[in-house]
C-alpha angles and dihedrals in degrees: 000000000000097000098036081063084061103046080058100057086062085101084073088056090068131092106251099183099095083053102051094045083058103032121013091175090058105058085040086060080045094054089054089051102049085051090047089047089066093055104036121025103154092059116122100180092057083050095056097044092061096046087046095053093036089065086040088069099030087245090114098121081068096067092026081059097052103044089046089057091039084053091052095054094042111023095175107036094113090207085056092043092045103049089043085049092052088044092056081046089046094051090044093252099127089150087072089019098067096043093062094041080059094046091046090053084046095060092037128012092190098074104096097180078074100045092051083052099055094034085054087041087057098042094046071048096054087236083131084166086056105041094052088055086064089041092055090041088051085047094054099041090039118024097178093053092133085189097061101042079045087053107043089052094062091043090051095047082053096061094039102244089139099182102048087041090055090044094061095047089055092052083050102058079041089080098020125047100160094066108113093187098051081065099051089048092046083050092051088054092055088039081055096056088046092249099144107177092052085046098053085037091065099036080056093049085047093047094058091062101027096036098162101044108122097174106064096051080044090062087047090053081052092048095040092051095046083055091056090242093133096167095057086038095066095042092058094046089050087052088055084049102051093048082050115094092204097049099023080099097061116030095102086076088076100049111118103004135122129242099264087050081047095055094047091042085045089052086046093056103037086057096057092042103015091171109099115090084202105063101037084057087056094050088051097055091048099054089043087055096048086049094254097144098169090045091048103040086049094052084045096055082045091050097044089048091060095046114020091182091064098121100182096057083045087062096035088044083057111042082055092057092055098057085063092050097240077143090185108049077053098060088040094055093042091052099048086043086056090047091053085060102268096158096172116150091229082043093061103027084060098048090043090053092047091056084052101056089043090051101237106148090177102066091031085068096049089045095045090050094057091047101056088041079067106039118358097191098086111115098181087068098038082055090053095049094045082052088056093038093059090038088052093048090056091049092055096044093055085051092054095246098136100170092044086051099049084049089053091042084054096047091051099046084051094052094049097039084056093051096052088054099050091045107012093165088063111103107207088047092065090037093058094047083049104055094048089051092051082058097057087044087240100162079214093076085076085070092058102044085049100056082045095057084045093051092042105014085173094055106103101205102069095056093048095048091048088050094055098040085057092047090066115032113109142183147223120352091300082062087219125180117272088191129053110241078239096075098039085056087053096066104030094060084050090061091054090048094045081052128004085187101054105120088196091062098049093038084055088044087057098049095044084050085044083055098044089051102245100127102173094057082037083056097048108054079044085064087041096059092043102055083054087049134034100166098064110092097197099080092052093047088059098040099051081045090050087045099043083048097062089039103259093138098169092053090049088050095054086047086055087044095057088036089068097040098060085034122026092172103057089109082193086063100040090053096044094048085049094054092047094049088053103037097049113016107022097147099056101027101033094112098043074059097060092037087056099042084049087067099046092050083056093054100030113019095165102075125120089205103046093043088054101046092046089050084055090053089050082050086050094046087051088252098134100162099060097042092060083053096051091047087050094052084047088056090054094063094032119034112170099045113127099191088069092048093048099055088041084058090047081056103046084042081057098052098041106254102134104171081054091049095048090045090055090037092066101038074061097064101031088057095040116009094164101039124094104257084041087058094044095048091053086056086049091053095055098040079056101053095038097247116145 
């Protein structure tokens, strides 16, 4: 410590004169510091007090200067990296500031000051989880800080966890008597649990030391009146009044009268002096609560138009929207009520519930996050993000990305495990965990289809899905089958009678036809599925295989081509498409070749097929050049194919460059003697030497 006292004389070190000539009280303030330093170096307080009066008087970059250097000597000391931390805040720089207040609990956990600035970083953050971890580290280092129990309390009261709320305020009177607004906030938890005489008791105790303070008898007339308690509402409202200059005339208007007199005489009055937000919130929630829309929704828009951060008239002005169905001036006025920090559990839910039905996954994710930070028991959007998670997984697998894809699988399974233990008597719950179990061939997904079946027995899917899980599970080396096709059949065919339209039954019946070898019935409940349902691409992949197989290559294409319709992304599609095009029909669908291949480059651009056959399309287009670059990045991946070799030396022959075209020739051959292309190369290289 000695030499950290040292590092920090180093403000001695500087050249005050520029600093006197602007501030004398400054570097006298600087003189007391340097002696407290001596005595005291470890302590933080003294330290504060000096940044803090440093950025009162402008004169920050003194103190900046002198903490960086000191950083610099002694990287690890914490007292150096703290005060520097609180200097960056100071200076309204959190941005340095945060990373240093970590680093500084890092070296030493001891030090509380840090803690009470992460844990304020994370609230001002809304990472209320995260916040509350610093608070109880500052409680236990530091029992009598009066500012975190203070500030525990109001996070608590946020997310709704009263007791413990009204626990923390205590504590905080406890040490500090003399805080007037650790009174009004223990009233507004009591306010809260509509218990209205504790409430008014400790607004009293914090009017006696805070006598001319309007808003926050203003906030109990809001919480009496959301707890349908009109007459206390509007004696609290006339309190805030009366300790309001510009209403304290007036508020005897409102002596006596009930809550509908107190809406008419509100509107009286807001009309002749319209500029108090709070007010015009009030008057707004009044006329909400007497069924006057139009009045409500116009003193909101007042009220919103005098203080644009009030969260909570964002939410109501929204919710009020949304009763007269202007959906997106709803969703405007929730988000920016979630931006201004609303963290209520019906605020999100509701936001959560509208990007769902938007379809923004995007914003759904963000949202859900910050639900389930909050309160973690919620099923319905575990279930959601066990729906994005899958739908994220497939989307990865098609692309190749395997380990991407088994990260998303797990997420998926976790989401939907979590919601069948916070609500296990929900069907599609159960339906959803086992369906990701039968993809993993887990035999435990039965268990779950079958509480499903039990939950919803007229709900098709689960039957179908059950029936085609059992006719696949095998056992032991010989993989033989642990279910008689009898029973697969069985519920199959219930699924069908349950509901002759369900596209899922007929698509499982064609697979479980497809595995007992009978193609044409298998064909046929593959049609049936895809006439229910275009969208899903499945049908159409195993038809356009089953009709390339027997040869019907323009009916396979058109399979491909709805494959890719209903999914652009399926690279299996896109290639087979492709082959076909080109196999079968290259005059006339050579370019929706290219244009398909195009796609598959974009999502897999690694693949030695797709990068030859799209070369072959650029031969095709007269674009030689780039054909031979897109054979030769085909050659990379894949270096002994003699398919590849034989169409780059179909483009050097055509450009003339014969040496080139006898190289790749007779890599040909050498690779594949027997195989078509390697037959057809020999023929080239004689033909190219001349030789009969």
């Amino acid at each position: 410590m000695k030499k950290f006292c040292l590092v920090l004389f180093s403000f001695l070190s500087i050249n005050f004169s520029t600093v006197l000539s602007q501030d004398l009280a400054f570097d006298q303030a600087v003189q007391r510091y340097r002696t407290r330093v001596q005595k005291d170096p470890k302590n933080l307080e003294m330290h504060q007090k000096m940044i803090d009066y440093a950025a009162k008087t402008n004169q920050i970059k003194v103190p900046l200067n002198v903490y960086r250097k000191a950083h610099e000597k002694q990287p690890k000391n914490p007292i150096v990296i703290y005060v520097l931390a609180y200097t960056y805040l100071a200076d309204d720089q959190e941005s340095k500031a945060f990373p240093l207040f970590q680093q500084c609990v890092t070296t030493n956990s001891s030090i509380w000051q840090a803690h009470l600035q992460l844990a304020r970083y994370f609230q001002n953050h809304y990472k209320y989880e995260q916040a509350i971890v610093h608070y109880e580290k500052v409680r236990d280092l530091h029992p009598k800080s009066t500012a975190c129990h203070f500030e525990m309390g109001q996070i608590y009261r946020r997310l709704g966890v009263l007791d413990a709320a009204e626990n923390a305020f205590l504590q905080a009177i406890d040490y500090d008597k003399s805080l007037a607004q650790a009174y009004y906030e223990l009233g507004q938890i009591y306010a809260l649990q509509k218990m209205a005489d504790q409430a008014i008791e400790q607004y009293r105790k914090g009017k006696k030391l805070d006598p001319n303070n309007p808003i926050v008898r203003y906030q109990l007339a809001h919480i009496f009146l959301d707890n349908d308690d009109g007459r206390n509402a509007i004696l609290a409202l006339r309190s805030g009044m009366s300790a309001d200059t510009q209403y304290a005339q007036v508020v005897n208007r409102l002596k006596n009268v009930s809550s509908l007199q107190a809406s008419s005489i509100l509107r009286q009055i807001l009309k002749a002096k319209p500029n108090s937000a709070h007010l015009q919130y009030f008057a707004g929630k009044l006329c909400n609560k007497i069924g006057e829309i139009e009045q409500s929704i116009f003193h909101l828009q007042k009220a919103k138009s005098l203080d644009p951060t009030n969260a909570n008239v964002r939410f109501l002005l929204g919710q009020l929207y949304e009763e007269q169905a202007e959906t997106q001036k709803a969703v405007s006025e929730f988000e920016e009520s979630v931006a201004l920090g609303n963290v209520q559990l019906e605020l999100l839910l509701k936001l959560a519930e509208t990007y769902q039905r938007q379809n923004n996954q995007e914003e759904f994710i963000k949202i859900a996050d910050q639900i389930l930070a909050i309160n973690a028991d919620q099923p319905e959007i575990h279930y959601q993000l066990s729906q994005f998670y899958d739908y994220q997984f497939q989307q990865k697998k098609r692309e190749g990305l395997i380990e991407k894809s088994e990260n998303l699988s797990k997420k998926a399974v976790e989401h939907a495990d979590r919601a069948v233990k916070l609500a296990p008597d929900v069907a599609k719950y159960n339906l959803k965990l086992g369906a990701l179990y039968d993809r993993q061939g887990m035999l435990k997904s039965i268990r779950f289809y079958e509480k499903a079946i039990q939950l919803d027995p007229q709900n098709a899917e689960p039957y179908y899905r059950r029936g085609l899980f059992m006719s696949n599970f095998t056992f032991g080396s010989a993989k033989v089958l642990l279910y008689e096709p009898e029973l697969v059949m069985e519920d199959l065919t219930r699924a069908v009678q349950l509901d002759p339209n369900s596209a899922g039954a007929h698509h499982a019946l064609g697979v479980v036809f497809d595995r007992m070898g009978n193609v044409q019935q298998a064909m046929s409940e593959f049609n049936k599925a895809a006439e229910l349902d275009p969208t899903d691409s499945r049908p159409h992949l195993y038809l356009g295989e089953k009709y390339a197989n027997s040869g019907q290559f323009q009916l396979a294409i058109s399979s491909f081509a709805k494959v890719i319709k209903v999914d652009p992304s399926n690279v299996e599609a896109l290639k087979d498409y492709a082959f076909l095009c080109l196999s079968h029909d290259q005059d006339r669908l050579w370019r929706r070749a290219k244009k398909a291949l195009e796609l598959a480059i974009k999502i897999r651009p690694n693949d030695a097929e797709i990068l030859m056959n799209y070369a072959y399309t650029l031969y095709l287009n007269g674009e030689l050049q780039r054909a031979v670059e897109y054979y030769q990045r085909s050659l990379e991946i894949r270096p002994n194919w003699e398919k590849t070799y034989y169409n780059l030396a179909l483009v050097y022959e055509r450009t003339g460059q014969k040496v080139l075209a006898l190289q790749a020739y007779e890599k040909t051959v050498d690779i594949a003697p027997n195989s078509r292309q390697g037959k057809k190369a020999l023929e080239k290289i004689n033909k190219l030497k001349g030789i009969n």
